[in-house]
Legacy VTK file of the C-alpha trace (Angstrom):
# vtk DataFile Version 3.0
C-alpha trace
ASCII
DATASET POLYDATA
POINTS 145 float
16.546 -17.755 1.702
13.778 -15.569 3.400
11.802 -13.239 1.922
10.997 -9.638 4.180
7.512 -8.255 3.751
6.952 -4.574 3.753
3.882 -3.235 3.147
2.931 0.477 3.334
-0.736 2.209 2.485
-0.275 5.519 0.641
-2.900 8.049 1.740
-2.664 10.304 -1.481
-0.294 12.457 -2.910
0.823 14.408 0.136
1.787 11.193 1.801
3.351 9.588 -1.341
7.265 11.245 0.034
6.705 9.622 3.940
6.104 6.400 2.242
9.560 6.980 -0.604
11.566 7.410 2.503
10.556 4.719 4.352
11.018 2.668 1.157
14.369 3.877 0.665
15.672 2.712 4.159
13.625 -0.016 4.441
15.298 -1.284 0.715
19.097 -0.253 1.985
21.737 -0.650 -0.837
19.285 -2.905 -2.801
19.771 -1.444 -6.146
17.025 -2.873 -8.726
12.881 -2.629 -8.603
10.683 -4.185 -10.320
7.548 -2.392 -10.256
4.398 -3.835 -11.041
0.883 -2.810 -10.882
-2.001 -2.077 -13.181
-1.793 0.894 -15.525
-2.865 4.203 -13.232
-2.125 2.950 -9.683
0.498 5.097 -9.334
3.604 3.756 -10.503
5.614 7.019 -12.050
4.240 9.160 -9.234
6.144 7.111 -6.556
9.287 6.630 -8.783
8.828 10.902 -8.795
8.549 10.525 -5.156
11.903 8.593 -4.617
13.689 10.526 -6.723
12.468 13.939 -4.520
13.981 12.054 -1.548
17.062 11.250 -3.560
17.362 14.942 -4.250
16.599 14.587 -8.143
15.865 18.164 -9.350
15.353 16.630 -13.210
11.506 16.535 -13.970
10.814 12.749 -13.613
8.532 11.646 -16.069
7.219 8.192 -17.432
9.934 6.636 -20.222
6.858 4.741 -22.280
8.296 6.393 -25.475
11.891 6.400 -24.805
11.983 3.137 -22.552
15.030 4.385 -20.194
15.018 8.404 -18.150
18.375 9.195 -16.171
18.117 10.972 -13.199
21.084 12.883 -11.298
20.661 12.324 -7.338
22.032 15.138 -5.178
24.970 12.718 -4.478
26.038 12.397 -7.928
24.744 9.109 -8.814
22.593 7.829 -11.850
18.950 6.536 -10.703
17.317 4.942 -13.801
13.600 4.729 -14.441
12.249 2.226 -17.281
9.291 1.012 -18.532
8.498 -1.485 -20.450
4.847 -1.031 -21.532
5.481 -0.496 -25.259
8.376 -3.611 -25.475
7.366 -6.513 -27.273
10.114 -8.822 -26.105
12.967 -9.437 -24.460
15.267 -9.148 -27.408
14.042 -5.560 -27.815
15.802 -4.973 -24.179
18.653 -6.364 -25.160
18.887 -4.426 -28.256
19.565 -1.047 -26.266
21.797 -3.095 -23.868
19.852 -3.432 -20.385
23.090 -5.478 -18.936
24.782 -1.940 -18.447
21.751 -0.104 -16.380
20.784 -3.512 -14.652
24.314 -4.738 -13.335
25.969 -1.059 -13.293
25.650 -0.617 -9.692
23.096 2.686 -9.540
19.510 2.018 -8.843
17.082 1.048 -11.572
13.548 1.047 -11.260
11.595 -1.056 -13.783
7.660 -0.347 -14.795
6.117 -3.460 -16.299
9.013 -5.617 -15.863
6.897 -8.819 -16.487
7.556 -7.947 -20.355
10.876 -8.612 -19.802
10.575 -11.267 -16.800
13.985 -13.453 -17.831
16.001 -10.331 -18.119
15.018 -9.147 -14.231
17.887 -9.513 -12.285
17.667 -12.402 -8.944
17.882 -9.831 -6.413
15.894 -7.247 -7.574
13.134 -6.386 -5.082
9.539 -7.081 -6.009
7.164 -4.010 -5.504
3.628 -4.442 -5.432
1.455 -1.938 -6.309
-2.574 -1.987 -5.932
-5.376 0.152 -5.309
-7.920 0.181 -2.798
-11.393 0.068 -2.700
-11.600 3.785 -1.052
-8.972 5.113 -3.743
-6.057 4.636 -1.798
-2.877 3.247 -2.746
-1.090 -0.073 -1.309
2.530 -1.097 -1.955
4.267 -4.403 -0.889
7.497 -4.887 -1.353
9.587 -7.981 -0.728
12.916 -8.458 0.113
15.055 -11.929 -0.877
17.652 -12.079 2.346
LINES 1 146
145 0 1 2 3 4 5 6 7 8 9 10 11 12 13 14 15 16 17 18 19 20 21 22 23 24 25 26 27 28 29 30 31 32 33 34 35 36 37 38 39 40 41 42 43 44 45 46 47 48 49 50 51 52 53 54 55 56 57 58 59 60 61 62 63 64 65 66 67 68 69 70 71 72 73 74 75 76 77 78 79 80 81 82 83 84 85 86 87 88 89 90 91 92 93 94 95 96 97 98 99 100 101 102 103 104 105 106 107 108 109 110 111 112 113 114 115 116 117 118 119 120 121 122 123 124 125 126 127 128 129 130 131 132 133 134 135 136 137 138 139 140 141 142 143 144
Protein backbone atom coordinates (compact mmCIF):
# COMPACT_ATOMS: atom_id res chain seq x y z
CA UNK A 1 0.00 0.00 0.00
CA UNK A 2 1.27 3.65 -0.61
CA UNK A 3 0.37 6.45 1.07
CA UNK A 4 -0.14 10.06 -1.27
CA UNK A 5 0.99 13.22 0.45
CA UNK A 6 -0.86 16.41 -0.10
CA UNK A 7 -0.06 19.26 1.58
CA UNK A 8 -1.59 22.73 1.05
CA UNK A 9 -0.77 26.22 3.13
CA UNK A 10 -3.96 28.21 3.75
CA UNK A 11 -3.28 31.95 3.50
CA UNK A 12 -6.40 33.07 5.63
CA UNK A 13 -9.89 33.05 5.24
CA UNK A 14 -10.21 34.31 1.68
CA UNK A 15 -8.05 31.48 0.52
CA UNK A 16 -9.65 28.81 2.80
CA UNK A 17 -12.39 27.86 -0.60
CA UNK A 18 -9.10 27.53 -3.29
CA UNK A 19 -7.66 25.17 -0.85
CA UNK A 20 -11.59 23.06 -0.20
CA UNK A 21 -11.53 22.60 -3.89
CA UNK A 22 -8.36 21.42 -4.39
CA UNK A 23 -9.04 19.09 -1.44
CA UNK A 24 -12.09 17.87 -2.88
CA UNK A 25 -10.45 16.67 -6.22
CA UNK A 26 -7.40 15.88 -4.88
CA UNK A 27 -9.56 13.32 -2.22
CA UNK A 28 -11.91 11.94 -5.34
CA UNK A 29 -14.74 9.59 -4.11
CA UNK A 30 -12.85 9.08 -0.77
CA UNK A 31 -15.72 9.42 1.52
CA UNK A 32 -14.45 9.64 5.34
CA UNK A 33 -11.95 12.42 7.16
CA UNK A 34 -10.52 12.33 10.01
CA UNK A 35 -9.61 15.67 11.05
CA UNK A 36 -7.18 16.40 13.54
CA UNK A 37 -5.52 19.39 14.85
CA UNK A 38 -5.32 21.41 18.02
CA UNK A 39 -8.41 23.23 19.25
CA UNK A 40 -8.56 26.78 17.08
CA UNK A 41 -6.48 25.87 13.98
CA UNK A 42 -9.22 25.95 11.96
CA UNK A 43 -10.95 22.82 11.77
CA UNK A 44 -14.93 23.86 11.41
CA UNK A 45 -13.93 26.77 9.19
CA UNK A 46 -12.54 24.41 6.46
CA UNK A 47 -15.34 21.76 6.97
CA UNK A 48 -17.61 25.33 6.25
CA UNK A 49 -15.38 25.75 3.37
CA UNK A 50 -16.04 22.26 1.74
CA UNK A 51 -19.37 22.33 2.25
CA UNK A 52 -19.54 26.04 0.20
CA UNK A 53 -17.86 24.08 -2.63
CA UNK A 54 -20.31 21.26 -2.20
CA UNK A 55 -23.05 23.82 -2.58
CA UNK A 56 -24.33 23.45 1.18
CA UNK A 57 -26.62 26.48 1.76
CA UNK A 58 -27.33 25.05 5.63
CA UNK A 59 -25.26 27.26 8.13
CA UNK A 60 -22.38 24.82 8.99
CA UNK A 61 -21.54 25.03 12.41
CA UNK A 62 -19.35 22.98 14.97
CA UNK A 63 -21.52 19.69 16.39
CA UNK A 64 -19.51 19.84 20.03
CA UNK A 65 -23.00 19.75 21.70
CA UNK A 66 -24.91 17.62 19.41
CA UNK A 67 -21.88 15.38 18.18
CA UNK A 68 -23.33 14.80 14.44
CA UNK A 69 -24.70 18.20 11.82
CA UNK A 70 -26.26 17.02 8.36
CA UNK A 71 -25.66 18.98 5.56
CA UNK A 72 -27.70 18.89 2.10
CA UNK A 73 -25.10 19.30 -0.94
CA UNK A 74 -26.55 20.93 -4.06
CA UNK A 75 -26.58 17.35 -5.51
CA UNK A 76 -28.79 15.93 -3.01
CA UNK A 77 -26.47 14.07 -0.92
CA UNK A 78 -25.89 13.98 2.98
CA UNK A 79 -22.27 15.41 4.02
CA UNK A 80 -21.87 14.74 7.79
CA UNK A 81 -19.74 16.79 10.15
CA UNK A 82 -18.84 15.29 13.77
CA UNK A 83 -16.90 16.00 16.51
CA UNK A 84 -15.88 14.29 19.07
CA UNK A 85 -14.43 16.75 21.63
CA UNK A 86 -17.02 16.22 24.38
CA UNK A 87 -17.07 11.99 23.88
CA UNK A 88 -15.62 10.12 26.53
CA UNK A 89 -15.36 6.81 24.74
CA UNK A 90 -15.94 4.80 22.12
CA UNK A 91 -19.03 3.17 23.47
CA UNK A 92 -20.62 6.63 23.60
CA UNK A 93 -20.23 6.53 19.54
CA UNK A 94 -21.67 3.54 19.33
CA UNK A 95 -24.54 4.44 21.42
CA UNK A 96 -25.98 6.91 18.65
CA UNK A 97 -24.93 4.30 16.01
CA UNK A 98 -21.76 5.75 14.04
CA UNK A 99 -21.83 2.38 11.72
CA UNK A 100 -24.75 4.13 9.72
CA UNK A 101 -22.91 7.73 8.99
CA UNK A 102 -19.40 5.95 8.74
CA UNK A 103 -20.21 3.01 6.21
CA UNK A 104 -23.41 4.82 4.57
CA UNK A 105 -21.66 5.89 1.56
CA UNK A 106 -21.97 10.04 1.91
CA UNK A 107 -18.98 11.85 3.17
CA UNK A 108 -18.27 12.21 6.87
CA UNK A 109 -15.91 14.45 8.29
CA UNK A 110 -14.71 13.67 11.83
CA UNK A 111 -13.19 16.51 14.41
CA UNK A 112 -11.12 14.85 17.11
CA UNK A 113 -11.42 11.46 15.84
CA UNK A 114 -8.50 10.21 18.09
CA UNK A 115 -11.39 9.91 20.87
CA UNK A 116 -12.78 7.42 18.97
CA UNK A 117 -9.49 6.00 17.15
CA UNK A 118 -10.83 2.05 16.89
CA UNK A 119 -14.10 3.16 15.48
CA UNK A 120 -12.23 5.25 12.38
CA UNK A 121 -12.82 3.47 9.44
CA UNK A 122 -9.27 1.87 7.34
CA UNK A 123 -9.66 4.09 4.51
CA UNK A 124 -10.55 7.14 5.87
CA UNK A 125 -8.09 9.88 4.87
CA UNK A 126 -5.90 11.44 7.53
CA UNK A 127 -6.00 15.36 7.55
CA UNK A 128 -3.51 17.23 9.27
CA UNK A 129 -4.09 20.38 10.49
CA UNK A 130 -1.36 22.90 12.10
CA UNK A 131 -0.58 26.37 12.43
CA UNK A 132 2.26 28.34 11.50
CA UNK A 133 4.54 30.42 13.09
CA UNK A 134 3.28 33.66 10.96
CA UNK A 135 -0.51 32.66 11.71
CA UNK A 136 -1.06 30.76 8.77
CA UNK A 137 -2.69 27.58 8.37
CA UNK A 138 -1.10 24.13 7.03
CA UNK A 139 -3.07 21.00 6.09
CA UNK A 140 -1.63 17.53 5.09
CA UNK A 141 -3.59 15.08 4.05
CA UNK A 142 -2.73 11.49 3.21
CA UNK A 143 -4.10 9.18 1.02
CA UNK A 144 -3.85 5.04 1.61
CA UNK A 145 -3.76 3.78 -2.33
Amino acid sequence: MMCIPMKWTINGLTDIHRVAKEFLDFAGDKKIFALYGPMGVGKTTFVKAVAACEGVVDDVSSPTFAIVNEYQTAQGKAMYHFDFYRVKDAMEAMDFGYEEYFFGGDRCFIEWPEKVEELIPEEAVSCYFSELPDGRRELEVKIDD
